[in-house]
Structures are given as structure tokens and as C-alpha cells.
GUGUDREN-233737 format. One line per 10 residues: their letters; for each residue x negated, y negated, z of N, C-alpha, C, CB. Coordinates in Angstrom, 3 decimals. Each point is the difference from the previous one (the first is absolute). Glycine has a CB too. Layout:
N
A) X,Y,Z,X,Y,Z,X,Y,Z,X,Y,Z; ...
END
This chain:
131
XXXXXXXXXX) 62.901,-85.445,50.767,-1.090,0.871,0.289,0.390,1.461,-0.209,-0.868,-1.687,1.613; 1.472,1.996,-2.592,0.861,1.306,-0.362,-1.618,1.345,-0.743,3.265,-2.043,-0.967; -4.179,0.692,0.848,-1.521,0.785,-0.214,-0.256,0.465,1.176,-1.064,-1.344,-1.639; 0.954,1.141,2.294,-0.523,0.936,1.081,0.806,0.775,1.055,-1.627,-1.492,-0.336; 2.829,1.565,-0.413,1.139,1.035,1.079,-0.619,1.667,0.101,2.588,-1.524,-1.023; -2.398,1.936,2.119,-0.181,1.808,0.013,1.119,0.533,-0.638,-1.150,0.265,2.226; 0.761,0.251,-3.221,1.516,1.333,-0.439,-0.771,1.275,0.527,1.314,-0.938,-2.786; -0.094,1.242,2.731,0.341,1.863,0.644,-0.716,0.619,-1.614,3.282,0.052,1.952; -3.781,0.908,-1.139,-0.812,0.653,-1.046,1.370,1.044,-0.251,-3.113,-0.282,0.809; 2.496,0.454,-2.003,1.118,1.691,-0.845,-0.962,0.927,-0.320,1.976,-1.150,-1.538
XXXXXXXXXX) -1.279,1.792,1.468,-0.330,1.461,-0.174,0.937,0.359,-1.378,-0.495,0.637,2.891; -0.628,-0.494,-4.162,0.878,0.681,-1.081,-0.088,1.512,-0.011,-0.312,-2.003,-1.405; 1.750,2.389,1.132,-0.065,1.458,0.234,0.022,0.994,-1.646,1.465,-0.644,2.725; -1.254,-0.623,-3.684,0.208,0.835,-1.320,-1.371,0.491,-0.411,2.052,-1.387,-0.843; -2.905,0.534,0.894,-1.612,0.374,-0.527,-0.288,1.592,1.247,-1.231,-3.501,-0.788; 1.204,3.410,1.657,0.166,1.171,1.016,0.768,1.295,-0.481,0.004,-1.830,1.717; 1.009,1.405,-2.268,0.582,1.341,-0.739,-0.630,0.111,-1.314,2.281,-0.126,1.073; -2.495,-0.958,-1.849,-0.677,0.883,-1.362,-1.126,0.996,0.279,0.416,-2.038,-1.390; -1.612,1.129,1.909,-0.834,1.046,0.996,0.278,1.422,0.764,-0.543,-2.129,0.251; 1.385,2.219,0.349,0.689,1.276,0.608,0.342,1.032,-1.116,1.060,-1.435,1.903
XXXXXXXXXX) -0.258,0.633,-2.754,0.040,1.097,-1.029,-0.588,0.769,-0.873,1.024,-0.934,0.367; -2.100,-0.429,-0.649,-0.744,0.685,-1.001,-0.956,1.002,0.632,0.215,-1.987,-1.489; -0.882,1.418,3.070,-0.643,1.387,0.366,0.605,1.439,0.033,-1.018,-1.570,1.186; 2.747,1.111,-0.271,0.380,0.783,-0.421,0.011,1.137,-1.164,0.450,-1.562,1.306; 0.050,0.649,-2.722,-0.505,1.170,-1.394,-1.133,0.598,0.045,0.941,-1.192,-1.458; -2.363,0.252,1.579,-1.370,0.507,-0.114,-0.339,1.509,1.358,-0.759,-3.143,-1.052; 1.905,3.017,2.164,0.036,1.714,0.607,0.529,0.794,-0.782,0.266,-0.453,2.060; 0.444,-0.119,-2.369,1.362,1.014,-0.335,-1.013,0.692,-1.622,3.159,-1.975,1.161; -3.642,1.259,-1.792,-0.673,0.747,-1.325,-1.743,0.705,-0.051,1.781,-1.987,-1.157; -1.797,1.444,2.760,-1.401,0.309,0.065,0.313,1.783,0.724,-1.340,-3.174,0.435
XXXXXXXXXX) 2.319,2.915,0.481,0.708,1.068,0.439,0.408,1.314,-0.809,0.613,-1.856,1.208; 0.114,1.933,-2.538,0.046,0.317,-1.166,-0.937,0.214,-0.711,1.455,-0.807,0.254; -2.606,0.174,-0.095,-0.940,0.542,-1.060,-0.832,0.822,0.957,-0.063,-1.996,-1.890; 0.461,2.103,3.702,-1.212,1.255,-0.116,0.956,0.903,0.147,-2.329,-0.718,1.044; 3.684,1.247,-0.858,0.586,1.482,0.028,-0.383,0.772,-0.651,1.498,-0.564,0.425; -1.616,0.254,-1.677,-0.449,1.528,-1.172,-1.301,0.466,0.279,1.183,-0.811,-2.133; -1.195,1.834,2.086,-1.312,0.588,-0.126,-0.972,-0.527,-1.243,1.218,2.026,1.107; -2.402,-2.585,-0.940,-0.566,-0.138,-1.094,-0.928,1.342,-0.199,0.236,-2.672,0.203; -0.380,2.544,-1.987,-1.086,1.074,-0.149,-0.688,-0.683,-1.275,1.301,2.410,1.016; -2.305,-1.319,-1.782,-0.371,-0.636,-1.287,0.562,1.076,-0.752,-2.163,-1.436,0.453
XXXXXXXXXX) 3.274,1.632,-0.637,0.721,1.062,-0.927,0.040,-0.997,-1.334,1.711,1.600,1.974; -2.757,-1.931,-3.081,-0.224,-0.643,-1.439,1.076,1.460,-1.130,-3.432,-1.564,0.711; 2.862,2.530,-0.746,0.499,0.719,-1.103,0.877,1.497,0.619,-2.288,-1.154,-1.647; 3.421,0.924,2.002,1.004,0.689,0.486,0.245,0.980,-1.463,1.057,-2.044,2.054; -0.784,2.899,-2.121,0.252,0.571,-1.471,1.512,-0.280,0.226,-2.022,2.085,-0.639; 2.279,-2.403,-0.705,1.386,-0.237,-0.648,1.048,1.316,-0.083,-1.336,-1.834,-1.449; 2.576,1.466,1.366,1.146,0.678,-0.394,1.370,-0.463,-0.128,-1.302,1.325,0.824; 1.978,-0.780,-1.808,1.153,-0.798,-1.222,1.107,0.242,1.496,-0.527,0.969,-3.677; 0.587,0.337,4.950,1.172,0.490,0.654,-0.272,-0.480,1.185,0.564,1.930,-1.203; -1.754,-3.018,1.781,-0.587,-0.271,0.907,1.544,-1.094,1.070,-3.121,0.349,-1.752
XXXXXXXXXX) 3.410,-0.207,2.772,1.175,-0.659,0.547,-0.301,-0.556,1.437,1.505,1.563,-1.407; -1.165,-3.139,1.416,-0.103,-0.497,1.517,0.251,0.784,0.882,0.503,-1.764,-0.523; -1.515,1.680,1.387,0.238,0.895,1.596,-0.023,-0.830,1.033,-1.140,1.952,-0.583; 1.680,-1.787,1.900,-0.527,-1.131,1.050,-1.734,-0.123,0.164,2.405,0.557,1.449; -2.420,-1.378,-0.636,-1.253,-0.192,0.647,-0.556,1.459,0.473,0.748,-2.492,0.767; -2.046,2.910,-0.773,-0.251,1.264,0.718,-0.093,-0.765,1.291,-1.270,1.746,-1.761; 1.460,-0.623,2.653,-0.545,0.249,1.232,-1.243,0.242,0.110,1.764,0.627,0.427; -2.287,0.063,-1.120,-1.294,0.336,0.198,-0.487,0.176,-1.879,0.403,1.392,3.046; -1.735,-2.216,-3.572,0.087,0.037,-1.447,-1.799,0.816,0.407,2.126,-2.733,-1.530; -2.448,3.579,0.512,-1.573,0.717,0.022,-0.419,-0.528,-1.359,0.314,2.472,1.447
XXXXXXXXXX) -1.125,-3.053,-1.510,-0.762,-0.165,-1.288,-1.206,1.016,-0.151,0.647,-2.498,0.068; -0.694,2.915,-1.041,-1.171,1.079,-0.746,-0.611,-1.353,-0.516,1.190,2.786,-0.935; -2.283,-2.750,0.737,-1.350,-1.105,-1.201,-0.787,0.898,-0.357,-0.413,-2.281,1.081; -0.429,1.919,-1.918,-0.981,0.915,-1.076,-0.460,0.813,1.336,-1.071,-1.787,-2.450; 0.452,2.907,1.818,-0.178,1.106,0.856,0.075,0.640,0.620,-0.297,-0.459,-0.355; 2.198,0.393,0.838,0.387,0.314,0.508,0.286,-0.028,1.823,-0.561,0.548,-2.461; -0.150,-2.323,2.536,-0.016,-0.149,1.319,1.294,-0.674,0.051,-2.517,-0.042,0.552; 2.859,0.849,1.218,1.456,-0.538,0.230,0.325,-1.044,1.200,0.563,2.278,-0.935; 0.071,-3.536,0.467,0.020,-0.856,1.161,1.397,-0.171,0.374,-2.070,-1.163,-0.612; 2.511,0.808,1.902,0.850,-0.975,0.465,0.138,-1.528,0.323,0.038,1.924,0.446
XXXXXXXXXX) 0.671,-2.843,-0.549,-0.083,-0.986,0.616,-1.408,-0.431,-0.175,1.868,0.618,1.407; -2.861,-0.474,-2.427,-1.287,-0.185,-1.007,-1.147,0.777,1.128,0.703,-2.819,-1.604; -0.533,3.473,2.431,-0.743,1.327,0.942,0.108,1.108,-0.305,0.256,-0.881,1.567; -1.549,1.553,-2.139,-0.539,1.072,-0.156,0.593,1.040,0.963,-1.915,-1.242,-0.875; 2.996,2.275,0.159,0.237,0.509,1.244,-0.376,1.847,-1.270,2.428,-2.460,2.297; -2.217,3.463,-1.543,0.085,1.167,-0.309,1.182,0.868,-0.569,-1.541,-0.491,1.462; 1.764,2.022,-1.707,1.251,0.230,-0.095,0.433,0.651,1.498,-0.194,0.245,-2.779; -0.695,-0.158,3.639,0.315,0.763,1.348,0.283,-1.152,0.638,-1.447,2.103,0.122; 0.786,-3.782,-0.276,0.492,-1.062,0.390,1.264,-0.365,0.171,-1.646,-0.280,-0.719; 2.231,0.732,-0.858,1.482,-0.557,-0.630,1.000,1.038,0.745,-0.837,-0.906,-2.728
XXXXXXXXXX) 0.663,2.393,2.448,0.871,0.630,1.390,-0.303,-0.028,1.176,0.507,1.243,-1.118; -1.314,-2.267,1.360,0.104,-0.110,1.761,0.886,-1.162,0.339,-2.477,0.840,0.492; 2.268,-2.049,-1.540,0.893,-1.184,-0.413,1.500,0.612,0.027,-1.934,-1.241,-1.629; 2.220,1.956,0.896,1.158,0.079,-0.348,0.904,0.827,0.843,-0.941,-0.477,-2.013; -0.113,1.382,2.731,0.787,0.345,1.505,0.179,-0.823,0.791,-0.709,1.671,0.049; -0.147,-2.965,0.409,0.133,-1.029,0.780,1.127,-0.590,0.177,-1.824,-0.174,-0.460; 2.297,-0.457,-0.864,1.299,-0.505,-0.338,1.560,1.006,-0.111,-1.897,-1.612,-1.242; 2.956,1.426,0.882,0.509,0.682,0.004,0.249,0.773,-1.599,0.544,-1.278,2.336; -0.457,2.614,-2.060,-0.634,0.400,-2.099,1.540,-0.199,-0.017,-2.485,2.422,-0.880; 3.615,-1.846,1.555,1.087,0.341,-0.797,0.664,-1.230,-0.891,0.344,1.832,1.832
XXXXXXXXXX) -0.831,-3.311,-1.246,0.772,-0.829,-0.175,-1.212,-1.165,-0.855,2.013,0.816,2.328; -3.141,-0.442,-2.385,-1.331,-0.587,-0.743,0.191,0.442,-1.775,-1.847,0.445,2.590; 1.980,-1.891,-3.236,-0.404,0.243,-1.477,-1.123,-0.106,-0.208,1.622,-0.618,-0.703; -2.626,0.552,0.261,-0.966,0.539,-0.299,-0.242,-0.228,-2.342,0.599,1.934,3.233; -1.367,-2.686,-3.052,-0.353,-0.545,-1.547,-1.565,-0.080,-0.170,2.227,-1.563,-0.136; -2.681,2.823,-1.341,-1.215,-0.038,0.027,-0.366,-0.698,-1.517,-0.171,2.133,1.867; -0.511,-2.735,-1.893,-0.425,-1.149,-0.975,-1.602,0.464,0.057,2.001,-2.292,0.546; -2.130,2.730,-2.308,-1.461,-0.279,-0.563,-0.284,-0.486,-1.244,-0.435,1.556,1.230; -0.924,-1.357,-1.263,-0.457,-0.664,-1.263,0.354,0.712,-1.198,-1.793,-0.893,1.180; 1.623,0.709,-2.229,0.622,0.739,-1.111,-1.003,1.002,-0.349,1.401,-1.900,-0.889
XXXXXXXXXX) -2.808,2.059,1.678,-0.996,0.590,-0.493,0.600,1.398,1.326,-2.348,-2.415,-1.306; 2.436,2.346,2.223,0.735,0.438,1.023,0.236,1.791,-0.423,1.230,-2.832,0.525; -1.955,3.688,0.036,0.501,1.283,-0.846,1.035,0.597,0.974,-2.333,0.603,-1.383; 3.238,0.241,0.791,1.001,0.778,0.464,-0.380,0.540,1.045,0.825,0.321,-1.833; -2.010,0.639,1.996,-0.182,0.382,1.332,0.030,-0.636,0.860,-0.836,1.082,-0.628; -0.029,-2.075,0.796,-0.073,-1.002,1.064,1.506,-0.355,0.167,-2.485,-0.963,-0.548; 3.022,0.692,-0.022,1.910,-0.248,0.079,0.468,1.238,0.967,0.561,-0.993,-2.892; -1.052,1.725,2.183,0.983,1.490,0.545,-0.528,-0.036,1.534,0.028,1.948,-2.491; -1.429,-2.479,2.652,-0.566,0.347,1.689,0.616,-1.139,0.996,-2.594,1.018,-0.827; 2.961,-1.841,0.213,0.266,-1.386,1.008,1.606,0.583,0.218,-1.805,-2.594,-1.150
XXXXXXXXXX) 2.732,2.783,0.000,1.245,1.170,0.308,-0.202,1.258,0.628,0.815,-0.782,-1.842; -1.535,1.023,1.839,0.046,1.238,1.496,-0.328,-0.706,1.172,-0.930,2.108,-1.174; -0.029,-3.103,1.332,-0.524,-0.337,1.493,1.170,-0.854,0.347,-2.774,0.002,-0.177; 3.738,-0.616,-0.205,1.605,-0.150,0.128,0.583,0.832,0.338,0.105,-1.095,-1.276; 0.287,2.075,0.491,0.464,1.281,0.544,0.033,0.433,1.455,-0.737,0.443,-2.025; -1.050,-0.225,1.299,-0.030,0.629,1.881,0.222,-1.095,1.383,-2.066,1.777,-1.001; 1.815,-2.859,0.544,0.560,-0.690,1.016,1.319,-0.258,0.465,-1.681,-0.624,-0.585; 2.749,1.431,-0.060,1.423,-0.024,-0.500,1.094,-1.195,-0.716,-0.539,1.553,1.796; -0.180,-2.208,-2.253,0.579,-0.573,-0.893,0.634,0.650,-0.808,-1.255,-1.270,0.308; 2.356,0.713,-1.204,0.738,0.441,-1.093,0.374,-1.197,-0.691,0.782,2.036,1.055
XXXXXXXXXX) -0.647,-2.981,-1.074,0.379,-1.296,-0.889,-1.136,-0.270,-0.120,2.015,-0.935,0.598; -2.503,0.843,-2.299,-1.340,0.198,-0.677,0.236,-0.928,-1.034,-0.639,2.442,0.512; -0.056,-3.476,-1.271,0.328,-0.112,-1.047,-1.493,-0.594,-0.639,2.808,-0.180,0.600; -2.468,0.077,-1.981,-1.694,-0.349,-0.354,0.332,-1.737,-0.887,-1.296,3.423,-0.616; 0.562,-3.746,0.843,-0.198,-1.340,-0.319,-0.507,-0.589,-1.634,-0.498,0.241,2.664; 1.625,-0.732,-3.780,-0.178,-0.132,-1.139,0.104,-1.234,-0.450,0.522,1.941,-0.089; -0.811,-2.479,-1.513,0.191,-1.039,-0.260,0.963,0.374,-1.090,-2.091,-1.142,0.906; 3.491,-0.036,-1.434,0.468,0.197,-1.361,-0.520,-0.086,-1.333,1.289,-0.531,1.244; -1.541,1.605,-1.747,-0.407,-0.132,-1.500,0.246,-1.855,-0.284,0.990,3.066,-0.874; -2.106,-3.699,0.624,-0.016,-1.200,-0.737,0.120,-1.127,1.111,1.068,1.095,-2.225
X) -1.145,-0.792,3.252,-0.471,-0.858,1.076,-1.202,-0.108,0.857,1.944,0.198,-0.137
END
């Protein structure tokens, strides 16, 4: 009558770890994909001397007409030096990224409202010729 004996139930523990892990990965890349700042920066203007920088601390996008966002929020240039006093300027990089239509002035105003917020690590945001 070996049909109708009780066995001790088990517990498999390998299927339990594949599971673990793989959620594991699926944090770990879901995690990773939100750190960066997203934006819709499509046409960065190019340059042949353009060189990896870290991550900004703080990145400003210009878009057509010269509207300026953060973190994809409409902010101002009296916004951006109030921002940038908030944080700490001496030790804040600071990366401004626009469109290629993007005019110089508008460049030059988002670099002063930095300024005055005391920033000094500035850099502007390019693509490599042919990428």
C-alpha cells in the first residue's frame, strides 16, 4: 500500500531563486532607466572638438522659441538663479542643451541667469560631427 503513504512535502528552493533574480535585474534596469534626466533634445548642433563630460547636475534645455525648461518644467531665467542658489553653485555643474535652431542670445541669457545664481561650472551640450 506504498499508494497511499503521506510524504513530507518539499519545498524547492532553485525555481525561488531564478525568480528572485530575475526580479531582481528587472529593479535594478528599471532603476537605471529612470536616473537620467529625460528631455526631447532631437537636434543638438554638432561639433568635430565636442568631449564627454559627467552627468550634469543640473541640465537647462532651450526648445524653439526660446522657452526654457528643467527636468521637462517650464521654468524662467529668474527661476534658474533662484534654482541655482538653492543648491550649492560652487560645487553645481550645470549643462545647457538646445535645439540647433536655438539663437545665441537666448544661450547668452540662460549663462547669465547661472551666473547670477553663482554658478561657474557651465558647459553646453553637443553632438559629434557624424553622430
Amino acid at each position: 500500500m506504498r499508494y497511499f503513504e503521506t510524504r513530507k512535502a518539499r519545498i524547492e528552493i532553485i525555481p525561488m531563486i531564478d525568480i528572485m533574480l530575475f526580479l531582481l535585474v528587472f529593479f535594478a534596469m528599471l532603476t537605471l532607466r529612470m536616473i537620467p534626466t529625460t528631455g526631447q533634445l532631437s537636434k543638438l548642433p554638432t561639433s568635430s572638438t565636442a568631449a564627454a563630460i559627467p552627468a550634469p547636475k543640473l541640465l537647462i534645455e532651450i526648445r524653439s522659441g526660446g522657452l526654457l525648461f528643467i527636468e521637462g518644467q517650464p521654468v524662467t531665467a529668474e527661476q534658474i538663479s533662484a534654482l541655482v542658489r538653492q543648491r550649492d553653485p560652487t560645487r553645481l555643474a550645470v549643462t545647457i542643451a538646445g535645439n540647433d535652431d536655438a539663437s545665441l542670445q537666448h544661450v547668452m541669457s540662460v549663462i547669465d541667469a547661472v551666473r547670477k545664481g553663482g554658478a561657474t561650472q557651465i558647459g553646453l551640450a553637443a553632438r559629434q560631427v557624424g553622430s
